[in-house]
C-alpha positions, 0 to 999 in steps of 0.5 A, a space after each residue: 420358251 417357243 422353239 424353232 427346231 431346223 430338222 435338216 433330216 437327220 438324226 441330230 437334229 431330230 434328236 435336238 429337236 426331242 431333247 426340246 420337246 422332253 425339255 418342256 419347250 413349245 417347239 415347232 418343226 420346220 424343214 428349209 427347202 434350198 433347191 428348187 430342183 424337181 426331183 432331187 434326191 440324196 446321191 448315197 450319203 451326200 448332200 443334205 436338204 433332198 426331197 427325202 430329208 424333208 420327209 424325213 425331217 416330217 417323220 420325226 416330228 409327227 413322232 415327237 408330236 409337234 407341227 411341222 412346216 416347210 420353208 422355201 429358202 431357196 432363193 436366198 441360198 441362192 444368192 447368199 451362198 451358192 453366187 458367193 461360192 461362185 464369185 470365191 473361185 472366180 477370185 482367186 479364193 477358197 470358200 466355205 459355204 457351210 460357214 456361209 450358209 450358217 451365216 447367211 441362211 440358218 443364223 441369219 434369214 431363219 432366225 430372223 423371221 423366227 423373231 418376226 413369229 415370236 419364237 425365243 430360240 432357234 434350235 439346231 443339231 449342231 455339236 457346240 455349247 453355249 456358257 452364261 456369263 456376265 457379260 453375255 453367252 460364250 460359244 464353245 466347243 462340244 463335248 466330243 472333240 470328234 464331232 466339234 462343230 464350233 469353228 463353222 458356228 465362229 461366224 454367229 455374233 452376240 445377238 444370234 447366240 442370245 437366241 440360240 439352242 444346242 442341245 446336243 452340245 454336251 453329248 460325249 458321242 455320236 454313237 450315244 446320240 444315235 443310240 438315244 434315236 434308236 430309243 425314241 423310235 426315230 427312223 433316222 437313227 442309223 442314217 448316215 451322215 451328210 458329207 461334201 457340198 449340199 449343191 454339189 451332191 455328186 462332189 464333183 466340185 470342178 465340173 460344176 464350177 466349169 457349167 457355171 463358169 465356162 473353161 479358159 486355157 491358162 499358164 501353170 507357172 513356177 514361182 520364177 515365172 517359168 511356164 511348167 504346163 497349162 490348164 483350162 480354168 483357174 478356178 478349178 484350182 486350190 491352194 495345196 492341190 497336187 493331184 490333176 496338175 498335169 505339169 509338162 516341166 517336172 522339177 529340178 529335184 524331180 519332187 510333187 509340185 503343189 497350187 500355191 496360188 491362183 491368179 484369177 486376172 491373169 488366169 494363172 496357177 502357181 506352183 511349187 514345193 511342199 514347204 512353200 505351202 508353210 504360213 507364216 501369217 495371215 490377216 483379213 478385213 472382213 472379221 467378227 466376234 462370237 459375243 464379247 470382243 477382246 479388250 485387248 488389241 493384241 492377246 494369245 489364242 489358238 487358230 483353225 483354219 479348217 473345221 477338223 484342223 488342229 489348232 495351232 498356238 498364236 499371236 493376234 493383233 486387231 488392227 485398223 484394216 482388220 485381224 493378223 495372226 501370226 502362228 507360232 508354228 507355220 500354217 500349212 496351205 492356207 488359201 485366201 477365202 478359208 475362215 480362220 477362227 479364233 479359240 481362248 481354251 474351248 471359247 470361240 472368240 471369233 474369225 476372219 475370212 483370210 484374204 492376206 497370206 505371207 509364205 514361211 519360205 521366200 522364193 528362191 529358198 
């Protein structure tokens, strides 16, 4: 197959990357510039996609043989991933931008125009497998429960696993694919791994937000009405949030109080006990399915809601105006805009972004 192998920079894509070549597939390096900022560079072991990822990313592939190119994506993140993070807390909700940028930018704008240069696969680091069945490729979780990334693959359909590689999928650690680098002669082996988001490389997510979108003094309330403090910004906010609340009326029972929700209309926080943050449903319109659809409306599965949660048991039903779970164990601190992806055993079935929640606990309980 010709392959075109994402190298972000890192040492699993680079191993990806070799395992392709030594497999005997035509593969084509390339290296996806999201950032248009002169100069940036990785802030210790944040970030990812810096001007010393793509020399990285360059020194892999003139070790493995392969050309090698860099593409300028960065208007497309820019729009596709970084507007829509904006745009999330500015309504109220929590988003994932890896999930976005899997969607939007690494499955979809590089796939296709890798289909467009005759390339049969795009080829990524990422832990998941793919399994062949008759009714088309299954996305599953990888060996290594540790390093599973699945559940931000949960937004790739049936057509963008058709041309999908993972090679690592099946590796039982980490540590095993580091070693295998070491032994390649990979200069990336011993990197550290990228954390927080790419284009918040100094993690600090509420300062960024306020540059983007300016500071506004609003109401902390109770989940009375009671006025409890103030802030200046909501979307500051996040659904279990307890630290930097700064609340001017402590509790009745002198217990943490936590962001139940955020009301970006009235600027408004709402907060209270630990056990409101408990879950009892969830739904969202905007859902797809990681290859074949349920035939069932109604089926048993397991719900994620965060890529390193873990998953809870439930009852899904595919309605008219999107997907419902109800989990059989409460969710805790669900935030509308979290992905929740859908599991049968080790099989992505597929997800939802969460835009309804219903509270285990009514107010005045």
């Amino acid at each position: 197959m010709r392959i075109l192998a994402a190298m972000s920079g890192g040492v699993d894509s680079a191993v990806a990357a070799a395992r392709a070549v030594e497999a005997g597939h035509d593969v084509v390096g390339v290296h996806l510039a999201l950032s248009r900022a002169g100069g940036t560079l990785r802030t210790g072991s944040r970030g990812c996609c810096t001007i010393e990822d793509a020399l990285d990313a360059r020194r892999a592939a003139d070790l493995l043989g392969i050309p090698f190119y860099v593409w300028d994506f960065s208007e497309r993140f820019r729009d596709d991933v970084i507007a829509d993070f904006v745009s999330e807390y500015q309504a109220g909700r929590t988003p994932n931008p890896c999930m976005r940028c899997n969607e939007k930018i690494k499955f979809a704008a590089l796939l296709e125009r890798a289909i467009e240069l005759g390339f049969d696969a795009v080829c990524t680091g990422h832990y998941a497998t793919l399994v062949p069945t008759e009714s088309g490729l299954e996305l599953h979780r990888a060996a290594d429960n540790a390093k599973d990334q699945s559940y931000v693959l949960g937004v790739l359909t049936a057509e963008q696993l058709a041309h999908t590689y993972f090679p690592l999928g099946t590796t039982p650690s980490k540590a095993a694919v580091r070693a295998e680098a070491e032994a390649r002669g990979l200069s990336v082996a011993q990197k550290p791994d990228s954390h927080d988001i790419c284009f918040i490389p100094d993690g600090d997510t509420r300062g960024w937000l306020a540059e983007k979108v300016g500071t506004a003094t609003g109401e902390i309330v109770d989940r009375t009405g009671a006025v409890v403090g103030s802030h200046e910004g909501a979307h500051a906010f996040t659904v279990g949030q307890r630290r930097g609340l700064k609340l001017g009326v402590p509790a009745p029972d002198g217990k943490p109080r936590f962001v139940l929700e955020v009301r970006p209309v009235s600027n408004t926080v709402v907060v209270g006990p630990k056990e409101a943050l408990a879950t009892r449903e969830i739904a969202g319109a905007r859902f797809s399915w990681a290859g074949a659809a349920p035939v069932e409306s109604e089926f048993r599965c397991d719900v994620q809601i965060r890529a390193h949660a873990e998953p809870v048991a439930a009852h899904a039903f595919v309605e008219s105006d999107g997907v419902r779970v109800v989990p059989d164990e409460p969710l805790d601190g669900v935030a509308p805009g979290q992905t929740a992806v859908l599991y049968v055993g080790t099989r992505v079935l597929g997800q939802f972004t969460i835009d309804r929640t219903i509270s285990a606990v009514p107010v005045g309980a």
